[in-house]
ChimeraX commands (.cxc) that place a marker at each C-alpha (Angstrom):
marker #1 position 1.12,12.49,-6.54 radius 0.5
marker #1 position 0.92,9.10,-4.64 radius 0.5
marker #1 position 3.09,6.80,-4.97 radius 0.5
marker #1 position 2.83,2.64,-4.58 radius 0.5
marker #1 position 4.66,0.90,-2.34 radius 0.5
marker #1 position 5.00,-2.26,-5.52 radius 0.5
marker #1 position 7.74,-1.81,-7.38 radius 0.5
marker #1 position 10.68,-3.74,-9.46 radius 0.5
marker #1 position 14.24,-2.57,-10.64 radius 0.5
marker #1 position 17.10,-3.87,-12.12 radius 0.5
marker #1 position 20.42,-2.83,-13.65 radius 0.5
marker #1 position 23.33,-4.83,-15.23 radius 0.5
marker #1 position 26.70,-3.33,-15.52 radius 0.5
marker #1 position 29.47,-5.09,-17.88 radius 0.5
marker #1 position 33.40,-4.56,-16.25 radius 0.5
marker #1 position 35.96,-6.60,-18.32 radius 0.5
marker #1 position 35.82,-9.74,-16.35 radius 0.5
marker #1 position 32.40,-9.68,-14.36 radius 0.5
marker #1 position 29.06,-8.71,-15.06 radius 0.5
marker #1 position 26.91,-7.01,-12.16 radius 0.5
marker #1 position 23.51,-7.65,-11.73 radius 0.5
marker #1 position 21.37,-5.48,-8.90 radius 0.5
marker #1 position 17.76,-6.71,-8.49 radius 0.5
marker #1 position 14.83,-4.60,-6.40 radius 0.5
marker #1 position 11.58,-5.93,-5.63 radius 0.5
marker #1 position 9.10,-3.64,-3.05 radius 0.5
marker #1 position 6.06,-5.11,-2.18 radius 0.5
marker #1 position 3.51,-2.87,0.89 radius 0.5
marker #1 position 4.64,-2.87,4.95 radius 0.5
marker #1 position 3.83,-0.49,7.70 radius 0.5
marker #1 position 7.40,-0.26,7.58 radius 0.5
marker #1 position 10.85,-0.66,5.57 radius 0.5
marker #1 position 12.01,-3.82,6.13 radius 0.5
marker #1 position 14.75,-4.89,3.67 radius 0.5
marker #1 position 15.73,-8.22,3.03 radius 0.5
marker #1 position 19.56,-8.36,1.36 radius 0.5
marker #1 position 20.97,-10.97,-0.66 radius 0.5
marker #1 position 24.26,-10.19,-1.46 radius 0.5
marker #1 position 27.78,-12.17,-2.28 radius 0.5
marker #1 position 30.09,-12.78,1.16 radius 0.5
marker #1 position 32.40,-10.69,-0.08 radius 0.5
marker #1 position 30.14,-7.71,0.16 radius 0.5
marker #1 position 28.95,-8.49,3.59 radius 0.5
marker #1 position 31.27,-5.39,4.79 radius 0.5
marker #1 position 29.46,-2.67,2.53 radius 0.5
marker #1 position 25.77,-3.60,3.38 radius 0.5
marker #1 position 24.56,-1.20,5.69 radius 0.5
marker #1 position 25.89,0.82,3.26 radius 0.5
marker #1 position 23.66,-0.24,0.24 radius 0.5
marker #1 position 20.80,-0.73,2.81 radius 0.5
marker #1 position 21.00,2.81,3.40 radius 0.5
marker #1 position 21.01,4.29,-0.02 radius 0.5
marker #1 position 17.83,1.73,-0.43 radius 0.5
marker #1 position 16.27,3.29,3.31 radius 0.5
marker #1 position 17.45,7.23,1.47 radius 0.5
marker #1 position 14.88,6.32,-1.92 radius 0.5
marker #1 position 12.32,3.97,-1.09 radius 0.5
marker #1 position 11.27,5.11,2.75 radius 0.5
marker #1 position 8.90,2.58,3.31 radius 0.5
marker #1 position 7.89,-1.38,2.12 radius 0.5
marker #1 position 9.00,-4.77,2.28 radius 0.5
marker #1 position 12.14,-4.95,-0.20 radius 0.5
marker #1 position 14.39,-7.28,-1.53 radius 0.5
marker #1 position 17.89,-6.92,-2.96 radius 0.5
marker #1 position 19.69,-9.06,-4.77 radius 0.5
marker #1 position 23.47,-8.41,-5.95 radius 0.5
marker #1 position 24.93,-10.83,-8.58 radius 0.5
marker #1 position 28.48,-10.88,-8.86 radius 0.5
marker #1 position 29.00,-13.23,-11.94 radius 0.5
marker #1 position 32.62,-13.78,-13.16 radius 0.5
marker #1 position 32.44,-13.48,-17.47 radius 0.5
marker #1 position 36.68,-13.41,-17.54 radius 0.5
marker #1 position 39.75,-15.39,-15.66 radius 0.5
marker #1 position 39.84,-14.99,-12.37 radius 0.5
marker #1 position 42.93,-16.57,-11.88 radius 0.5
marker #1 position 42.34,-16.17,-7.54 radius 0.5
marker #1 position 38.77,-17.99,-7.41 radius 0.5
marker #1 position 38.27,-21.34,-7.23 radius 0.5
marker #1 position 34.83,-23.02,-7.12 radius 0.5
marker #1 position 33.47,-23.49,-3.33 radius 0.5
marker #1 position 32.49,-27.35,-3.39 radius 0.5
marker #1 position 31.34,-27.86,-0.55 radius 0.5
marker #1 position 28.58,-24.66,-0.58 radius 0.5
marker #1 position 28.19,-26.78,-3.89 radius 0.5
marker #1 position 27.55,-29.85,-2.29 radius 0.5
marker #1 position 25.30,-28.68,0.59 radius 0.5
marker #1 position 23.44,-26.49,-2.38 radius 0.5
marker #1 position 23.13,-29.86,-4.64 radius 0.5
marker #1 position 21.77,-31.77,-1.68 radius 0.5
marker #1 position 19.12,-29.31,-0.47 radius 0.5
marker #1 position 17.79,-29.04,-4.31 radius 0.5
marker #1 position 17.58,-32.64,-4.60 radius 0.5
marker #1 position 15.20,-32.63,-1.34 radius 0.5
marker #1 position 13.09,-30.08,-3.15 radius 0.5
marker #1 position 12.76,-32.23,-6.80 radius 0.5
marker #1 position 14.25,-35.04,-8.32 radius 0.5
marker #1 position 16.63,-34.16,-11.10 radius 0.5
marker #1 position 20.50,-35.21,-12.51 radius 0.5
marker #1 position 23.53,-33.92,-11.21 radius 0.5
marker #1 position 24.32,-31.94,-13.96 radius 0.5
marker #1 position 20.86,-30.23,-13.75 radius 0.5
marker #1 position 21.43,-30.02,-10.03 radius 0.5
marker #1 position 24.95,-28.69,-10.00 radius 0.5
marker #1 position 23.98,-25.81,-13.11 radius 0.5
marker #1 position 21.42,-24.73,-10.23 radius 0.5
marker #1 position 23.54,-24.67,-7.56 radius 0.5
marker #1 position 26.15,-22.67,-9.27 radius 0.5
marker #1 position 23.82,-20.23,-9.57 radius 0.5
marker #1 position 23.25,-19.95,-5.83 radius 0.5
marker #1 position 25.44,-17.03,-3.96 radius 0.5
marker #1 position 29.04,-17.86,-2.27 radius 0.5
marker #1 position 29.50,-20.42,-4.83 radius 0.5
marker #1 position 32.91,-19.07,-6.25 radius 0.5
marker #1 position 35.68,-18.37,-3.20 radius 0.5
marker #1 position 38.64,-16.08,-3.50 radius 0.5
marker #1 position 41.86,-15.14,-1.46 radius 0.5
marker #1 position 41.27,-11.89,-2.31 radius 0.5
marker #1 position 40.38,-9.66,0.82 radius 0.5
marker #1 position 40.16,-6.44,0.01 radius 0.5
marker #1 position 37.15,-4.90,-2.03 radius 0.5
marker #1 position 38.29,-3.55,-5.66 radius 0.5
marker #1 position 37.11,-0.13,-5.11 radius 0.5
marker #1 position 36.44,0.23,-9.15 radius 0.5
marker #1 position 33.87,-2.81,-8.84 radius 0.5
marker #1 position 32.16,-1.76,-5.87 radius 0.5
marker #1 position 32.05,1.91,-7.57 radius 0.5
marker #1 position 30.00,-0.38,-10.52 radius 0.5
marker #1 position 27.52,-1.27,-7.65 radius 0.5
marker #1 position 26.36,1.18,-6.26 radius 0.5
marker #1 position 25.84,2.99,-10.11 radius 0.5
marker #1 position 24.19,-0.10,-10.98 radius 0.5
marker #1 position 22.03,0.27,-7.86 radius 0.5
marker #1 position 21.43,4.16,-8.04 radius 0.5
marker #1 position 19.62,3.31,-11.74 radius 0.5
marker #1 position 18.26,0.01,-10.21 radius 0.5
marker #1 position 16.33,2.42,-7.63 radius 0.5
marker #1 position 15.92,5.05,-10.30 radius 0.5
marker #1 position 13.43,2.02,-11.79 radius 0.5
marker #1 position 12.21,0.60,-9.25 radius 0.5
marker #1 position 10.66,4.34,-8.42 radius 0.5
marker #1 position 9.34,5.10,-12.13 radius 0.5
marker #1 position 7.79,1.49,-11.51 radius 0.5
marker #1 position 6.42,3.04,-8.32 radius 0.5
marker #1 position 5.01,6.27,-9.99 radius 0.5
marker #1 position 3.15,4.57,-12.23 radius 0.5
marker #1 position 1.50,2.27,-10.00 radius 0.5
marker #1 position 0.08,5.32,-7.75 radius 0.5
marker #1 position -1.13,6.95,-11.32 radius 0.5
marker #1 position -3.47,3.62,-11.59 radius 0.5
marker #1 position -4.37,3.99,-8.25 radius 0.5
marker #1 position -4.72,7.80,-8.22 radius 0.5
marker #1 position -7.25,7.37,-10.61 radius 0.5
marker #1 position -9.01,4.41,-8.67 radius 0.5
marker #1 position -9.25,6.72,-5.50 radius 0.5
marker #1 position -10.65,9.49,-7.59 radius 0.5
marker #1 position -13.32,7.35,-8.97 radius 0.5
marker #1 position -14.17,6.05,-6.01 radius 0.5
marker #1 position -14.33,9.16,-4.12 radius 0.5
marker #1 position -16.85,10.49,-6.83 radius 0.5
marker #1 position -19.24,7.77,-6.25 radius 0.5
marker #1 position -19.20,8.80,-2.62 radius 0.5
marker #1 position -19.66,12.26,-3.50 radius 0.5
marker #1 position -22.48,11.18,-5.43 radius 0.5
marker #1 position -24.21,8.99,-3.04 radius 0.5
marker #1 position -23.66,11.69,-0.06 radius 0.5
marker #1 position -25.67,13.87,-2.61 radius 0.5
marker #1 position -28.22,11.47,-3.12 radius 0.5
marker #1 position -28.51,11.33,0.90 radius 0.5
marker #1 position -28.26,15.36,1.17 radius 0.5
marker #1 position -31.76,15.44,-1.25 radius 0.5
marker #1 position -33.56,12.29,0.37 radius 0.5
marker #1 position -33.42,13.77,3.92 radius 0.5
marker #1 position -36.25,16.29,4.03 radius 0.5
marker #1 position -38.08,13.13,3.40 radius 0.5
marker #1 position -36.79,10.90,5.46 radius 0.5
marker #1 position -37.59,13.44,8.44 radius 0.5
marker #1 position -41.01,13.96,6.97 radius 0.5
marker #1 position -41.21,10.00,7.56 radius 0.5
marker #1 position -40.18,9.91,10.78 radius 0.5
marker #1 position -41.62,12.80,12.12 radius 0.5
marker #1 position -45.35,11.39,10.48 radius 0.5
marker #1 position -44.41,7.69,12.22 radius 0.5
marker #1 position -44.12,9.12,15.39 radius 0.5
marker #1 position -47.19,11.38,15.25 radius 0.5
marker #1 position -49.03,8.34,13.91 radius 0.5
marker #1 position -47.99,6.45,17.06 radius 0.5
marker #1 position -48.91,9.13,19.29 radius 0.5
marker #1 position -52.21,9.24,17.55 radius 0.5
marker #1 position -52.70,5.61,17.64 radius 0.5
marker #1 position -52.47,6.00,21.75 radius 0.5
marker #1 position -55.60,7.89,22.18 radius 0.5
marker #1 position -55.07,10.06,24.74 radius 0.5
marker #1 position -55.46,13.73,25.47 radius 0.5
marker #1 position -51.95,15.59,24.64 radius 0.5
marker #1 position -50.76,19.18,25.23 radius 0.5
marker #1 position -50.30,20.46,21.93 radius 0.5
marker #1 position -46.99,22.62,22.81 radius 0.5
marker #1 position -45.53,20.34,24.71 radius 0.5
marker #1 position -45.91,17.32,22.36 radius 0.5
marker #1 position -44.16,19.89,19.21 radius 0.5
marker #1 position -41.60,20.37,21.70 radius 0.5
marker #1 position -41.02,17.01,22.82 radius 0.5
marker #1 position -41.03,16.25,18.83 radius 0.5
marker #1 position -38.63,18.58,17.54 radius 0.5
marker #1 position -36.33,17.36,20.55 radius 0.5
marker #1 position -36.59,14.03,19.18 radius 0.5
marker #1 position -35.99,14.60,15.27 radius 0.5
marker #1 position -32.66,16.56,16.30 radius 0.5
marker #1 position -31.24,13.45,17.30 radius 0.5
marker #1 position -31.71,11.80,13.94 radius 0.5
marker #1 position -30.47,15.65,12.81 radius 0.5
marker #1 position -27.47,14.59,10.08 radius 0.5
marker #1 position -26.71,18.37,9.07 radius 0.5
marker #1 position -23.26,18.21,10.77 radius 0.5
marker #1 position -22.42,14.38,9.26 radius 0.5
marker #1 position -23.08,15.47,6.03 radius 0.5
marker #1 position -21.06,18.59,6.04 radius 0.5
marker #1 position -18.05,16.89,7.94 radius 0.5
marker #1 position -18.09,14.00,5.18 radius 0.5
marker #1 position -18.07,16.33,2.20 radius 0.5
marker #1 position -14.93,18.04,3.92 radius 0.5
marker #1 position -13.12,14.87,4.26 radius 0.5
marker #1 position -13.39,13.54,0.60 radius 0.5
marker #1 position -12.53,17.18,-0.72 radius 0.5
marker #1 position -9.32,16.82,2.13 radius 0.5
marker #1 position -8.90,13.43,1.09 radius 0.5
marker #1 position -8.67,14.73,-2.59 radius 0.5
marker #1 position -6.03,17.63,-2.00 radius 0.5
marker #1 position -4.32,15.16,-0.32 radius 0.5
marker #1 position -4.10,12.83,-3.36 radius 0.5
marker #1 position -2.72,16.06,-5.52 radius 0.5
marker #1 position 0.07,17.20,-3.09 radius 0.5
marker #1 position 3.75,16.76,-3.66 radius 0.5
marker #1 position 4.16,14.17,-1.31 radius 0.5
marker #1 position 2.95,10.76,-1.40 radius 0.5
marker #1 position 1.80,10.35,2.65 radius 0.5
marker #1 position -0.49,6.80,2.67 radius 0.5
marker #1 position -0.46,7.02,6.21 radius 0.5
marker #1 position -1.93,10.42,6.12 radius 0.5
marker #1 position -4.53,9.22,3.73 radius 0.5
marker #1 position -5.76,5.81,6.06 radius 0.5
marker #1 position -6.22,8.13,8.57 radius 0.5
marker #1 position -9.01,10.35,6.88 radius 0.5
marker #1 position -10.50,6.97,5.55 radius 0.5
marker #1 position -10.57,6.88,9.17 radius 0.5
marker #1 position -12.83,10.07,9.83 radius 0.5
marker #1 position -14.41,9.13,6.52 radius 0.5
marker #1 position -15.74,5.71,8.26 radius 0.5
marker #1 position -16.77,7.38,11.63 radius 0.5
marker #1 position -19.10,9.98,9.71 radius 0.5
marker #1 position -20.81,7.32,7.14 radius 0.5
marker #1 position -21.42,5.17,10.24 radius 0.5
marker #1 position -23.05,7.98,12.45 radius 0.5
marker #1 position -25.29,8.61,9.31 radius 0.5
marker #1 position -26.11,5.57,8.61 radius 0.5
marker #1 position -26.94,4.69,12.58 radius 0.5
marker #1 position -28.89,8.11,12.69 radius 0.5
marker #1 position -30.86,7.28,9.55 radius 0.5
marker #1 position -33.50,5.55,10.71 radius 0.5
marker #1 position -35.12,5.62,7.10 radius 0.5
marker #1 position -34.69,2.14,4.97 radius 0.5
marker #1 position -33.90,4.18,1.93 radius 0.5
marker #1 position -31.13,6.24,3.11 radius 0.5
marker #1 position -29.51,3.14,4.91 radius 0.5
marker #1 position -29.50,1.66,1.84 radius 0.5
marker #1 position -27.33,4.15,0.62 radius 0.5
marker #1 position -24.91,4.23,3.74 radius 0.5
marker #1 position -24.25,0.52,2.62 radius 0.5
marker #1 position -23.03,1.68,-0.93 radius 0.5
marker #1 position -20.80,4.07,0.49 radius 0.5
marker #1 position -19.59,1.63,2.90 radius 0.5
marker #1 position -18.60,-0.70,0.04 radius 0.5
marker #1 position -16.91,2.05,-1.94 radius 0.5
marker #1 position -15.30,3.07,1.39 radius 0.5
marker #1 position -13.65,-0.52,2.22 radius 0.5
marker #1 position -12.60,-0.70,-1.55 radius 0.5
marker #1 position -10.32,2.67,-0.64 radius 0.5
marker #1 position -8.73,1.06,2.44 radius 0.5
marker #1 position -8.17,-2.61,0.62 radius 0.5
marker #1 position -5.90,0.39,-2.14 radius 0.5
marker #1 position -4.84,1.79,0.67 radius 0.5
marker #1 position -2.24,-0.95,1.79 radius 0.5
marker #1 position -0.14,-0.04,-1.50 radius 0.5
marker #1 position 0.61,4.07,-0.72 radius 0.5
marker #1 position 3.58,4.66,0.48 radius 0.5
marker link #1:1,2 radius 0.2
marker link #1:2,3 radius 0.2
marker link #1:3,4 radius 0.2
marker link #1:4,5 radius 0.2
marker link #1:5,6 radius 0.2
marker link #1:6,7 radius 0.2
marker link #1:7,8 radius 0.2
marker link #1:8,9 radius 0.2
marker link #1:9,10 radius 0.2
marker link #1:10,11 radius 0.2
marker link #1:11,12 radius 0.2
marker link #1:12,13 radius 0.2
marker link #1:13,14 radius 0.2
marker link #1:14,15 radius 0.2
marker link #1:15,16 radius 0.2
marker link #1:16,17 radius 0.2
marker link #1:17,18 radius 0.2
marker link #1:18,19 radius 0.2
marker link #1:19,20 radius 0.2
marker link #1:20,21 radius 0.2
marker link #1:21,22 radius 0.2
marker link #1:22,23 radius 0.2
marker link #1:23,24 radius 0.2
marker link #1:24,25 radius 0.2
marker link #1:25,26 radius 0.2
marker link #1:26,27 radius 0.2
marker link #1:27,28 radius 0.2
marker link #1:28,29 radius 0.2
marker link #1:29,30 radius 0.2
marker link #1:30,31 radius 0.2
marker link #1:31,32 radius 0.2
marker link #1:32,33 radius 0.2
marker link #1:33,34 radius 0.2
marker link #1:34,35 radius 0.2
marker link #1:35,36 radius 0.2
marker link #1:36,37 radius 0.2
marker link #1:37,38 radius 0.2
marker link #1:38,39 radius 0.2
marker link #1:39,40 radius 0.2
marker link #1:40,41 radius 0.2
marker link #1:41,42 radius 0.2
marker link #1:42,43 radius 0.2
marker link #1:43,44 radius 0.2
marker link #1:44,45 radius 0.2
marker link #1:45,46 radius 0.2
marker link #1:46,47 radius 0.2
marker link #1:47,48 radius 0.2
marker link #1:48,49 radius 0.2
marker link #1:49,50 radius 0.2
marker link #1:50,51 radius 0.2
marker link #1:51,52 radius 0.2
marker link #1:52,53 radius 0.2
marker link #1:53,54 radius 0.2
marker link #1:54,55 radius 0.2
marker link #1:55,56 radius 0.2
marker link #1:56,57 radius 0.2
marker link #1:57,58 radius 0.2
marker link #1:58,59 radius 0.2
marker link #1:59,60 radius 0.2
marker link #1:60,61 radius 0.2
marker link #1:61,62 radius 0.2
marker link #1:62,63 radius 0.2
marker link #1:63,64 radius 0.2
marker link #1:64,65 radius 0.2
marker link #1:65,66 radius 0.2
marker link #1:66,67 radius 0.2
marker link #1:67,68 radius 0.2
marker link #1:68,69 radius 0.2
marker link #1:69,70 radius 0.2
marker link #1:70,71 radius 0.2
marker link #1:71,72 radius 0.2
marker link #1:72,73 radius 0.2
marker link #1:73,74 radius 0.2
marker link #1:74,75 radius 0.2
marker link #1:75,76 radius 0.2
marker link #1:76,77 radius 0.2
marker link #1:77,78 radius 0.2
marker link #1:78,79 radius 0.2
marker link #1:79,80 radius 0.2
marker link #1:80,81 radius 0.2
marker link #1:81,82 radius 0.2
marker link #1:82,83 radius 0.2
marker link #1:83,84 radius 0.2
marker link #1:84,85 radius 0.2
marker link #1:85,86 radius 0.2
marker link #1:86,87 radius 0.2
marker link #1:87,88 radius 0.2
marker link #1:88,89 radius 0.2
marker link #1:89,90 radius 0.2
marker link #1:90,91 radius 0.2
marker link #1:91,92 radius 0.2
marker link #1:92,93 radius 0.2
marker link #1:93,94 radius 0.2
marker link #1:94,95 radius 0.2
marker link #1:95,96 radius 0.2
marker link #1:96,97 radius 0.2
marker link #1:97,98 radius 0.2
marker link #1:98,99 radius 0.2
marker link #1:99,100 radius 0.2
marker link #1:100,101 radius 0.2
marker link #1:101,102 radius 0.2
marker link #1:102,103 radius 0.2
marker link #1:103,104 radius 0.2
marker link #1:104,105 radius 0.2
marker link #1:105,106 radius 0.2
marker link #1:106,107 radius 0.2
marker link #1:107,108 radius 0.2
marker link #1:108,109 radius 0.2
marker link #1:109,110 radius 0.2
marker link #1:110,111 radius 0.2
marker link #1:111,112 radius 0.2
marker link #1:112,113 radius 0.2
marker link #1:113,114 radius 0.2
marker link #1:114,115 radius 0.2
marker link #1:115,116 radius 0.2
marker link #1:116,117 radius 0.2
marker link #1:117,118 radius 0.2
marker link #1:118,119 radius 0.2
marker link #1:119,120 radius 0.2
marker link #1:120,121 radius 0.2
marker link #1:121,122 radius 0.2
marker link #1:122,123 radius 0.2
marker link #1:123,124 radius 0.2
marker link #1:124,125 radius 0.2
marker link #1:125,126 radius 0.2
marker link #1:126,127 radius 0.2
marker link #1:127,128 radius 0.2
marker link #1:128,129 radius 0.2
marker link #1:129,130 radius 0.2
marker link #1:130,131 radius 0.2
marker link #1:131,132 radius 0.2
marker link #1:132,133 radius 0.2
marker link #1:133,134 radius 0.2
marker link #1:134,135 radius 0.2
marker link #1:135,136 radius 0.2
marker link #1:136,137 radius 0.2
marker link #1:137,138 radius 0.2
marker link #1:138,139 radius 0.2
marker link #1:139,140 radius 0.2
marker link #1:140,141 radius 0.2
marker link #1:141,142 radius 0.2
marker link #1:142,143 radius 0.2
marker link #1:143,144 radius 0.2
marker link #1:144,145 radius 0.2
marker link #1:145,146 radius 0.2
marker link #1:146,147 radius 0.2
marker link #1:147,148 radius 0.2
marker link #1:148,149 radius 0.2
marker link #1:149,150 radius 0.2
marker link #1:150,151 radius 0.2
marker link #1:151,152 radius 0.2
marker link #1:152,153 radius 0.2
marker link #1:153,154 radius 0.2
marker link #1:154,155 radius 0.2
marker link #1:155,156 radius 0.2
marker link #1:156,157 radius 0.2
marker link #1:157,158 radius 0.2
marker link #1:158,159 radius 0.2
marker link #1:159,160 radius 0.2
marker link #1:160,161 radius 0.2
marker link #1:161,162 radius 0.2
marker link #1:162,163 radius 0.2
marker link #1:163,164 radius 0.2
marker link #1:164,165 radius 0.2
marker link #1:165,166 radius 0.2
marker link #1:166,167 radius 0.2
marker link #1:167,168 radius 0.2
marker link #1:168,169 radius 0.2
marker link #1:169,170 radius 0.2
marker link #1:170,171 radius 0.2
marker link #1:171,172 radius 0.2
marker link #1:172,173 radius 0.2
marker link #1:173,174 radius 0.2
marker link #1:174,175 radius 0.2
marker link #1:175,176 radius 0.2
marker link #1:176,177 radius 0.2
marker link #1:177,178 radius 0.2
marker link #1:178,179 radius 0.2
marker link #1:179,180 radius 0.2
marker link #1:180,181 radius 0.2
marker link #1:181,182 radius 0.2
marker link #1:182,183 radius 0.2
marker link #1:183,184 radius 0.2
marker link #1:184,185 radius 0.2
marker link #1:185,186 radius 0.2
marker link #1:186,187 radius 0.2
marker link #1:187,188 radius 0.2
marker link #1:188,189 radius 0.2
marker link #1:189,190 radius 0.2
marker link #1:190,191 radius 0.2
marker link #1:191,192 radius 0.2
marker link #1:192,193 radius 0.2
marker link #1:193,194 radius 0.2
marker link #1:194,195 radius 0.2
marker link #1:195,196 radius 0.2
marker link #1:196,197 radius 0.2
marker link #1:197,198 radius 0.2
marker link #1:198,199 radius 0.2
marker link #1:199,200 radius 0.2
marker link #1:200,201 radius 0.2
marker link #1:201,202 radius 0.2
marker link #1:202,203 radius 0.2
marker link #1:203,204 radius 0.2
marker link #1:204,205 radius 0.2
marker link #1:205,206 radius 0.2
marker link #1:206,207 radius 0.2
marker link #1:207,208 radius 0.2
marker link #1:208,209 radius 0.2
marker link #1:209,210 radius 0.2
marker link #1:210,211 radius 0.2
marker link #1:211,212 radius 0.2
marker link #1:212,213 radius 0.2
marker link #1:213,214 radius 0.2
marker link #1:214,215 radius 0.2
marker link #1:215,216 radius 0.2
marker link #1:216,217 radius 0.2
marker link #1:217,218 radius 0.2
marker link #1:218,219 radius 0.2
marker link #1:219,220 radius 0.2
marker link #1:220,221 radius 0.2
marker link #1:221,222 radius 0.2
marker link #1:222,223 radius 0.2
marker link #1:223,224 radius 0.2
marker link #1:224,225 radius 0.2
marker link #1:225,226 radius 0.2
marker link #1:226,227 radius 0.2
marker link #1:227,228 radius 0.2
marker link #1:228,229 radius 0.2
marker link #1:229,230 radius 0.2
marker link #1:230,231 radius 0.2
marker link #1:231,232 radius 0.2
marker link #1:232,233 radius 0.2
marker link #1:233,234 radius 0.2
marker link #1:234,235 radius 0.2
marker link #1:235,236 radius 0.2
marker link #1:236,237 radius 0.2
marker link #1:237,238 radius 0.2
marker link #1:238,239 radius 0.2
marker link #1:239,240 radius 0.2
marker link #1:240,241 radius 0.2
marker link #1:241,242 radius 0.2
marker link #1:242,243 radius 0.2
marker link #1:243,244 radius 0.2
marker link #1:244,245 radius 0.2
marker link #1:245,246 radius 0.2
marker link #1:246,247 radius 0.2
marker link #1:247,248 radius 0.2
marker link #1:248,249 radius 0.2
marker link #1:249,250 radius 0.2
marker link #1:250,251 radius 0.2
marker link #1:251,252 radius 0.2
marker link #1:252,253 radius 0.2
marker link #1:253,254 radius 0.2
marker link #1:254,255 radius 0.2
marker link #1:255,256 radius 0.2
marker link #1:256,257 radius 0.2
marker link #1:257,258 radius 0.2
marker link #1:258,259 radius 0.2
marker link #1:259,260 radius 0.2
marker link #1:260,261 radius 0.2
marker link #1:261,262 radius 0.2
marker link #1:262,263 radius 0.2
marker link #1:263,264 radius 0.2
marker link #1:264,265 radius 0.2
marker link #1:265,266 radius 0.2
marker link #1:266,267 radius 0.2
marker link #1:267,268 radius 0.2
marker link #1:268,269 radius 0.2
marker link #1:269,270 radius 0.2
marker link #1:270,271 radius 0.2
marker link #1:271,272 radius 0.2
marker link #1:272,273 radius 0.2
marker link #1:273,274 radius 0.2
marker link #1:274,275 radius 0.2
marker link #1:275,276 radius 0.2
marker link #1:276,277 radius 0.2
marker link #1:277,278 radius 0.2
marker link #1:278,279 radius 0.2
marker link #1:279,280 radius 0.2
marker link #1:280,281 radius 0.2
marker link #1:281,282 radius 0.2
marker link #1:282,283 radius 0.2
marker link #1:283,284 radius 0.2
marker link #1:284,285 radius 0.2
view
């Protein structure tokens, strides 16, 4: 089953005098690039929580957010005013509004509350990373079901190609009828004495290069590979882009072989349905 790369997660845990708050947002990348917003006195156990994000989540562009909000006395923080200040003043650049308003905002902001204490209480920081194990536990259920919706997207688009390279398998006995009847009607048009055997030959030599039989087959292998793909245990979006890839190539080389308006016409369908795959694309992890 695929999986999207969008995804949200969060998890609030409730100790006696503090309420913890982990927040996970995943949006697509090429590659994981985590952005971490964390209180200062957490700085030390970061790589830490990046990795356990890097261990679930493999690939996107995520952001954490860790709120560390006090809900009892705290008898060693005091209140951090000037991160208050500098907070106050750089909302009140952004839109007008009271101090009151302004400082209830800033407050909000991280590094707001200071403490003497140095040493990380193991019991809290054993809070966090729960809280973040079920924040990630969401944030991949959130995932899941995004790839179902887009499972079923790629399926339906990969029948309409299936159905248009049908379409294109029955309309090409004609279209070589056409073209091999244009060119005789050319030759004809010339007036001139040809050798009959050479002129088949010469013909036959020129309707294998508008020969599809290979295209066809190659392009109903990748959108059955493409399928299986979709259905194994692993969600691999790179793997996928790259047999869009081979998809392309052979719908192009049809479509420049073609040489039939009909049959072009449907290389531009499958085209469409082909770009709308890629545009999904960006979203599998």
């Amino acid at each position: 089953m695929i999986q999207s790369m969008t995804g949200f997660g969060k998890h609030i845990v409730q100790l006696p005098s503090k309420k913890i708050t982990v927040e996970l947002k995943s949006l697509n990348s090429k590659s994981l690039d985590i952005n971490a917003r964390i209180p200062q006195s957490y700085r030390e156990k970061e790589l830490e929580l990046r990795k356990m994000i890097a261990d679930v989540l493999v690939r996107g562009k995520v952001d954490l957010a860790l709120y560390v909000e006090i809900t009892g006395e705290e008898t060693t923080a005091e209140v951090n005013q000037g991160m208050v200040r500098k907070y106050m003043e750089q909302l009140a650049n952004i839109a007008k509004g009271d101090d009151i308003k302004l400082l209830e905002l800033a407050l909000r902001m991280p590094d707001t509350l200071k403490t003497e204490r140095d040493d990380i209480d193991e019991t809290e920081y054993e809070a966090i990373t729960e809280a973040m194990k079920e924040a990630l536990s969401e944030i991949v259920s959130f995932r899941n079901e995004e790839g179902k919706v887009l499972e079923k997207d790629f399926d339906d688009r990969l029948d309409n190609l299936n159905i248009l390279l049908a379409q294109i398998k029955v309309m090409d006995p004609e279209r070589l009828a056409t073209v091999r009847e244009r060119l005789e009607k050319a030759v004809a048009d010339l007036k001139v004495e040809l050798d009959a055997n050479r002129f088949e030959q010469e013909l036959i030599y020129y309707l294998e290069k508008y020969d599809i039989t290979e295209e066809k087959v190659r392009l109903a292998n990748h959108l059955d590979y493409f399928k299986a793909t979709l259905k194994s245990n692993d969600s691999n979006g790179k793997k996928l882009g790259f047999i869009a890839q081979e998809i392309g190539r052979e719908i192009n080389t049809i479509g420049s072989k073609a040489n039939f308006a009909p049959m072009q016409q449907l290389v531009v369908q499958m085209k469409d349905e082909l770009e709308k795959i890629k545009e999904q694309m960006l979203n599998v992890l």
